[in-house]
N, C-alpha and C positions, 0 to 999 in steps of 0.2 A: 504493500500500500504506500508509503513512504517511497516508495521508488517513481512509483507511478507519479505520487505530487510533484516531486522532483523535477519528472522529466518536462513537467508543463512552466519549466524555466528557459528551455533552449538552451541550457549551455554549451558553447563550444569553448575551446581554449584558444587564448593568445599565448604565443610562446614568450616567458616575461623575458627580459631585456638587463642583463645587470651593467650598471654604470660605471664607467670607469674611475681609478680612482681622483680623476679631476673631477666629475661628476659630469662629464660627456656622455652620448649614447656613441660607440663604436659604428664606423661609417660600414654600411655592406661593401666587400672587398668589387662585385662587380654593379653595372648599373642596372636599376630595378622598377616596373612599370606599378607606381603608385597606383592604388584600387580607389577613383572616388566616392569621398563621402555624400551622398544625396539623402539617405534614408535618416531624415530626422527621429526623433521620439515624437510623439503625439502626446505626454504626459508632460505636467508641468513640476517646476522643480520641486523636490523634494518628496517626487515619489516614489513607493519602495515597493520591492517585490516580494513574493513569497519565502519563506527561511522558515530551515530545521535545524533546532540544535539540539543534542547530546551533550548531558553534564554528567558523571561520573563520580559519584558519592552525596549521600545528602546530610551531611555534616552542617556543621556552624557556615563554612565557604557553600556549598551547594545548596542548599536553603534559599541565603540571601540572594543567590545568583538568579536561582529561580525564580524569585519574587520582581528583582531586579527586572528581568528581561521582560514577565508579563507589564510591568507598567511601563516600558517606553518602548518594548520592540514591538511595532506594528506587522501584522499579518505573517502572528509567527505562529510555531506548530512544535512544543518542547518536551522532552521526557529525561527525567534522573533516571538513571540507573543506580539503585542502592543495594549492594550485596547482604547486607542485616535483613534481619526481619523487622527492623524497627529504626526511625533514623536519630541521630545523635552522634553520628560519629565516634571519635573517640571516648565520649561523655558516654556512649552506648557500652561501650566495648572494655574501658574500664570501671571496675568495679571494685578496688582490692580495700581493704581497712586499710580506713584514713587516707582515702582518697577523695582531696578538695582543690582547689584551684590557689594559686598563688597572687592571680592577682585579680583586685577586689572585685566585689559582685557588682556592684553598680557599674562598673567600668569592663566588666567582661559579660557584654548586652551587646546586641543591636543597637545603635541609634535610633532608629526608627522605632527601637521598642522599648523601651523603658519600662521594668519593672520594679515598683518602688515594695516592693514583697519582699523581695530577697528575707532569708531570715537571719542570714548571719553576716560579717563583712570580708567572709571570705566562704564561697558558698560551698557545700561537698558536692561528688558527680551527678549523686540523684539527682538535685533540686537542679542543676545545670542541665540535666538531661529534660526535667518536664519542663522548665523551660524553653527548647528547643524542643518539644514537641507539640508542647502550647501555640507557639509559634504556626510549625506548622499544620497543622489544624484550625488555628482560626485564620491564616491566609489562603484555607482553601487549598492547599497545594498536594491532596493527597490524588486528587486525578492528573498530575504530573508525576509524580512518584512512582517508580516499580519497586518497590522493597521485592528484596531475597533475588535480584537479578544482577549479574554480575560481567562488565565487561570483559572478555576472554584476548579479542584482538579489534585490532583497527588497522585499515591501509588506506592510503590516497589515493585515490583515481584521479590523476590529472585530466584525464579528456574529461569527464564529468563534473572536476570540480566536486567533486564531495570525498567525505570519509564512509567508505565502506566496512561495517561493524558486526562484529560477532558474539553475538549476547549467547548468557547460557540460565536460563531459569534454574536456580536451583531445588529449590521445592519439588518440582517436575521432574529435573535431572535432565531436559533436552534441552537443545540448543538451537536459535533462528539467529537468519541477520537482518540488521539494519543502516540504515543510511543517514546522513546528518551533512547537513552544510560547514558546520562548526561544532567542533567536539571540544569541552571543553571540563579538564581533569580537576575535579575538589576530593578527592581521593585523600589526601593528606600526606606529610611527611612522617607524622606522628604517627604511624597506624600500619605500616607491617612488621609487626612483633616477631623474635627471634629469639632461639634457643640460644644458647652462649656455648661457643666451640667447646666443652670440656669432654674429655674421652670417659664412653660409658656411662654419660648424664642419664641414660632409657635402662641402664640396667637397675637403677635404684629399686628399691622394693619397695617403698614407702610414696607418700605421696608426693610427686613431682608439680610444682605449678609457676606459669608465668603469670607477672603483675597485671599482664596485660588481659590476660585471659583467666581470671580466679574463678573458681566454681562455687556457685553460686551457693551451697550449700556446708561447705568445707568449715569443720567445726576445730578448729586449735587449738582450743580449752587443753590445759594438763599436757602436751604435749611438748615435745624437744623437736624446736624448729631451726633450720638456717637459713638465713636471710641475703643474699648473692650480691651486691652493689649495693651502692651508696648515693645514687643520682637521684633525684628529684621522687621518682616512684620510690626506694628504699626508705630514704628518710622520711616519706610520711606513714610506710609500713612498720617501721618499726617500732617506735613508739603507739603503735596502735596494737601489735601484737604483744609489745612488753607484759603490760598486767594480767595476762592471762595463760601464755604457756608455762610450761613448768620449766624448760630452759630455752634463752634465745641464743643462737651463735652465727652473729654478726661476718661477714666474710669483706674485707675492704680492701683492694687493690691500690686505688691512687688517693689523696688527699683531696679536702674539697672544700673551700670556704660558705662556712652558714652563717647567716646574716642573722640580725634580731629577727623576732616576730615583726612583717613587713607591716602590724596596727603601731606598733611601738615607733618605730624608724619616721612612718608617715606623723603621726602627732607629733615630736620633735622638728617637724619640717615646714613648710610654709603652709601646709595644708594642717594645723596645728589648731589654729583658731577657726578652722570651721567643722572639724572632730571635738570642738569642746564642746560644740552646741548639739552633738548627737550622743542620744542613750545608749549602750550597751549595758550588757550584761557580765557577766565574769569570764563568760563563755566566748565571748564576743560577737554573740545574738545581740540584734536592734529587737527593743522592750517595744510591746506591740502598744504603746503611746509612738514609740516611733516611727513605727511604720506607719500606723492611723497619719502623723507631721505630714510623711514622705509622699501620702496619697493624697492630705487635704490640700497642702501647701505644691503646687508644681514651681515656682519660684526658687525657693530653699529646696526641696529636690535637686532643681537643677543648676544651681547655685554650688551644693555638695558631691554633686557627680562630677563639674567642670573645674570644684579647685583638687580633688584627689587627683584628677586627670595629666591635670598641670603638675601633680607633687611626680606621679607615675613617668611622664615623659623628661622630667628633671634628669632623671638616672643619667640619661648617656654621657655627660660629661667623664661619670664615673668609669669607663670603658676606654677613656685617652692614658694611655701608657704613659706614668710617668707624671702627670699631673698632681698639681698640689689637691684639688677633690677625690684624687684615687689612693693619694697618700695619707690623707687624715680617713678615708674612710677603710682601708687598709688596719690601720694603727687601732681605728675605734674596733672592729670586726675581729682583729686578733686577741683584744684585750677581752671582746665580747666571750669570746671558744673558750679562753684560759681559764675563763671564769665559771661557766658553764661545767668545762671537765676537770673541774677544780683543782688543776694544776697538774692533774693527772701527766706526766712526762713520757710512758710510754704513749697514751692517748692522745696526747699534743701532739708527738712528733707525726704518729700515724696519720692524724686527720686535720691541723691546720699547715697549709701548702706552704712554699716559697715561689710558686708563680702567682704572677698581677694579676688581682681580684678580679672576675668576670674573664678568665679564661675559658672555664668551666662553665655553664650556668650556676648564676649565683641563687642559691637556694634559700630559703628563709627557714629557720630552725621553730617547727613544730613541737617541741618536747625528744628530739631525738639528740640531743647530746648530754641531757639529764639522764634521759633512761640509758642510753651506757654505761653510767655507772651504777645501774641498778644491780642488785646480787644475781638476779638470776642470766645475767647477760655477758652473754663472753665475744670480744673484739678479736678477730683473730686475721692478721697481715698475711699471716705464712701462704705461696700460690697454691692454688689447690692445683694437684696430679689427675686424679682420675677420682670420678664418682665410683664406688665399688657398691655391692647392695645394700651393706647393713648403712651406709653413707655417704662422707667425703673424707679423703686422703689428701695430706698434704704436703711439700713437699720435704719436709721433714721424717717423713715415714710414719706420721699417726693417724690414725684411722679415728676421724670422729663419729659417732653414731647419731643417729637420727629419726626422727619419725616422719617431717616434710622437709623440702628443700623449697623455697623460694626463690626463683631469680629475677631479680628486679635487675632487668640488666638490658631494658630497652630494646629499640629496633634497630630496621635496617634503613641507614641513612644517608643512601649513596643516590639517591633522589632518583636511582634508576627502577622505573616501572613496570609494575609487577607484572604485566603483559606488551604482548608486542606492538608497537608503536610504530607504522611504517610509514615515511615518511618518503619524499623525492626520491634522495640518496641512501636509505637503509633503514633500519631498527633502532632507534631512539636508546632501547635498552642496551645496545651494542656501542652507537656513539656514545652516552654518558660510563661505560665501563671501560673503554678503551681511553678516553680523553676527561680532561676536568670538567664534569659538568657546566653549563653555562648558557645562558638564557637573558632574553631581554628585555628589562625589566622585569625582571624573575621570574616571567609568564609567557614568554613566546619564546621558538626557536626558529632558527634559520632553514631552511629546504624543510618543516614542518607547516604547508598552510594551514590556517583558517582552525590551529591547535592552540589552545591557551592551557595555561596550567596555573593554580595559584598556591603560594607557597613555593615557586620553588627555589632553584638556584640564588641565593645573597637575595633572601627578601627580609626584611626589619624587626624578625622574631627572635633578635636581643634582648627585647623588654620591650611590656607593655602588652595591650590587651590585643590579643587575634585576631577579635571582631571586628577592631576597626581597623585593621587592616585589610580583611578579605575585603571590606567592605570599599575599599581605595582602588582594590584592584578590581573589582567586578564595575565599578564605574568606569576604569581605564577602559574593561575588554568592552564593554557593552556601546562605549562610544564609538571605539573600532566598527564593533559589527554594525552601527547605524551610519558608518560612513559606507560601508559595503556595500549592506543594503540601498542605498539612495543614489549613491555614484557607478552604479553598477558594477562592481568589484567586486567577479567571482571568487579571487584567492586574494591573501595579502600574508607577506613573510615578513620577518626581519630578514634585512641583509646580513652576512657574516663578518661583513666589515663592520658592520654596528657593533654586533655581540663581540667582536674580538675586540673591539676599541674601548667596553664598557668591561669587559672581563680586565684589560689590562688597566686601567685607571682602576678597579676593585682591590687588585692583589697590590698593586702599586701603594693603594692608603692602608690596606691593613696592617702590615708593619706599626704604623702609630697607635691599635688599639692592644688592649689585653688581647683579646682575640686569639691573636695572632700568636700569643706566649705558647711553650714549653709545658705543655698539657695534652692527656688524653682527653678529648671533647666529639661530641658530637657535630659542633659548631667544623671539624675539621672530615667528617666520616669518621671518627673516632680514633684518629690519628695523632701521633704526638706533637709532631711539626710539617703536618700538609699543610696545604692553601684550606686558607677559609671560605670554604662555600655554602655553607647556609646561611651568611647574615650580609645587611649590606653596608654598602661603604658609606655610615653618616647615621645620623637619630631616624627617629622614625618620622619627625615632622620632614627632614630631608627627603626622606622617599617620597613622604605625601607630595611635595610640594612638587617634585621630579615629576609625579603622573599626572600633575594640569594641564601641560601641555604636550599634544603627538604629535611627535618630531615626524612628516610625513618623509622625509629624505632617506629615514634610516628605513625604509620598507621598499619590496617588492611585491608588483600587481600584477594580478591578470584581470581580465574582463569580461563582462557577460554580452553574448550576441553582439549586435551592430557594436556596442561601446567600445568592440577591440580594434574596431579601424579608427576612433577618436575616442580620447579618454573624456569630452566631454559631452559627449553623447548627452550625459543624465541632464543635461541643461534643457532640455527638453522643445516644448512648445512655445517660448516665452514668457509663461506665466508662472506664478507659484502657489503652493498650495495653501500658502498661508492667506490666500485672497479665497480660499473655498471653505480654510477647514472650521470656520468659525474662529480665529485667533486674532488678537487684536492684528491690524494690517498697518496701521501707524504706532506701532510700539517706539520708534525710535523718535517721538517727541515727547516721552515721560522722563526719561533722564539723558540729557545729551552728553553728560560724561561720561558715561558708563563705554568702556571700552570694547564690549561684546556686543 
């Protein structure tokens, strides 16, 4: 069905044209009998033709994108593919104690959706998850959604102009294909979970389980558990299974700086005197007078959402190597740990680092460096050899025993996609493993049309909240596709001269941050001294401010029907639409300064 709609676009291909690098078109070597243009448009400007897109995951990114595109993209036709049987994304899929978000609730929302509910000021996954799925259900978006369907493959057809797609139902267990104008990946970084290379992890006899994937019913009480890493998922497991097994044993490979309680940090900040005027509780629940404020009052709501906002984007100075704000927050953060592990010297040495704060993600300490010292809990540096049944083996020769093994020990973060990507020149999954990832404006790739991605290569998930990022770039892609649609622009790439000029000006600044330090991080694929490819070069207000305007120079087009013998085809009849569609037609006598 999708194919048929398609075919009532007439696409043919223009073969695009790459500029040189003076920005010339290459003259044809012999003389060639120009084809004239006679065949106007009969449409007036700014009209658009029919479009299919494909979006791939419905997470926090795939959600917004979908909502996005119903409200501005005209005479569209769109489907998510979601592999879950439920969407949330990450929020879905983890589940483990003491799993919450690190940065605040108000601030890790939608714009568009403000919910002054939240119960706490740092929300756990549940309450994240039915808010995303509040979401969607009251935007209507479940007849765009296919839950439990999972993309398998995609290839370009260049004569056609589309991505040709091979979906697999899982529930069913069969597989159809499909078709899409623009395919576009909210799949996540965060979200293909992996076992940790250790020999003989499957032989264990006792329970095995990843953070990412906890079963739902796994009861820990009285039990002797170990706990695998120390990143972001470890440290808030572990203090959550502390008071209740009967032994924990901690497994820590590298050092990791823990920051206060990120409410503590913020109140001392500029956003100080507008946390004095909100209730908490001990817990760091807002007392339901306060929520009653947060819903009577939208003013102060949003008064209290935009100065934490402001305290949150603060951070980045903190990330310049070297810097007098990375040295006092350094000096305060170590004094913070010492204090914490009470001077503890083996503990000290193990877990506070000598690389520059925010090499690692900086993590905010939940009660996990108190309960280390608790009795029932053993820290243990020694590398583990091989999982054997009754446990783990370390490299010291001791066998310690066990009932479960936890490995909080992340995913796979080589931004290379879990299916086949085909693209002009090859497999997407082949060029990102063979070569540095890289992408432009962390969402588009070179000889890949009409493919966007969010999240990926050096995008601004250093610090601060997701949401409003995905939400930066789904504005970037969606004006794209409203330039396609209107100007007749079957394909549009980045050119690879972009992406190399923007990759090189990346690795070029990172030098200047923490980043970039003598760390195992995921910020590098988990490397100790590779290029930094998941974060970008500058705060996060830099990137925003980067996607206002699209550089049209750095792209390559093809076009639809007549428009490939003139790229202005789409100017149409003369007229514009804004003289039919009901829009003001004298807009530009209400503000003559406005620059737009």
């Amino acid at each position: 069905m999708a194919q048929s709609r398609l075919s009532q676009l007439s696409l043919h291909v223009r073969p695009h044209v790459n500029a040189q690098p003076n920005g010339s078109i290459p003259k044809p070597s012999t003389p060639t009998t120009e084809t004239p243009y006679k065949a106007l448009s009969e449409q007036p400007l700014g009209s658009t033709h029919p479009i299919r897109i494909v979006t791939i995951g419905a997470g926090a990114s795939g959600l917004n994108m979908a909502r996005l595109l119903r409200l501005h993209v005209p005479k569209l036709e769109q489907v998510v593919y979601e592999k879950n049987p439920q969407v949330g994304g990450t929020w879905f899929e983890n589940r483990y104690p003491g799993c919450k978000c690190d940065i605040p609730s108000h601030n890790y929302q939608f714009s568009w959706r403000p919910n002054p509910e939240w119960s706490s000021f740092f929300s756990p996954a549940e309450e994240i998850q039915r808010y995303l799925l509040q979401v969607y259900e009251e935007e209507g978006l479940q007849d765009v959604v296919k839950l439990g369907h999972q993309v398998v493959s995609a290839k370009w057809d260049e004569d056609g102009g589309i991505w040709s797609l091979r979906i697999k139902d899982i529930e069913h267990g069969r597989e159809f294909d499909d078709t899409c104008n623009f395919l576009l990946d909210a799949s996540g970084i965060l979200n293909h979970w992996t076992w940790p290379a250790i020999p003989g992890l499957h032989d264990f006899d006792g329970h095995i389980i990843h953070s990412a994937n906890w079963p739902k019913n796994f009861n820990f009480a009285g039990k002797t558990v170990a706990v695998i890493g120390n990143g972001s998922s470890g440290v808030q497991i572990v203090p959550a299974l502390q008071p209740d097994v009967q032994r924990l044993v901690h497994f820590v490979r590298d050092p990791t700086w823990m920051a206060p309680p990120r409410l503590q940090v913020l109140a001392a900040g500029a956003a100080g005197n507008m946390l004095s005027e909100v209730e908490l509780d001990e817990n760091e629940c807002f007392t339901p007078a306060q929520i009653a404020r947060f819903k009577a009052d939208p003013q102060f709501y949003r008064r209290f959402v935009k100065s934490v906002e402001q305290e949150v984007n603060g951070n980045y100075p903190l990330m310049i190597k070297d810097s007098a704000a990375a040295a006092a927050a350094t000096a305060a953060i170590r004094s913070y740990m010492e204090d914490r592990l009470e001077g503890d010297e083996r503990l000290c040495k193990a877990l506070i680092p000598n690389f520059p704060l925010g090499c690692r993600r900086l993590t905010p300490d939940v009660g996990y460096l108190a309960s280390l010292r608790a009795a029932n809990v053993r820290v243990v540096t020694d590398s583990i050899v091989r999982v054997v049944p009754q446990g783990i083996e370390t490299n010291k020769g001791e066998i310690i025993e066990l009932d479960a093994i936890v490995c909080a020990t992340g995913f796979n973060v080589s931004f290379c996609p879990r299916f086949p990507i085909i693209g002009r020149e090859g497999n997407l999954q082949d060029v990102w493993t063979r070569n540095l990832p890289k992408a432009y404006m962390s969402c588009a790739v070179p000889d890949f049309p009409n493919f966007f991605t969010f999240l990926g290569p050096n995008a601004p998930i250093g610090h601060g909240s997701v949401f409003t990022i995905t939400e930066h770039i789904a504005k970037y892609i969606t004006r794209i596709i409203l330039k396609c649609q209107r100007e007749c622009i079957k394909s549009i790439a980045p050119t690879q001269d972009a992406v190399d000029d923007l990759s090189k000006h990346t690795q070029a600044f990172m030098p200047r941050t923490a980043w970039a330090g003598s760390c195992r991080s995921w910020f590098k694929n988990n490397e100790e001294n590779g290029p930094v490819t998941a974060l970008h070069p500058g705060s996060r207000i830099h990137f925003f401010h980067m996607l206002q305007n699209f550089r049209g120079e750095d792209w390559e087009y093809t076009y639809v029907d007549d428009a490939r013998r003139n790229r202005f085809y789409y100017l149409g009849n003369g007229t514009s639409e804004m003289e039919f569609d009901g829009s003001d037609s004298t807009w530009y006598l209400d503000d003559p300064d406005k620059l737009d």
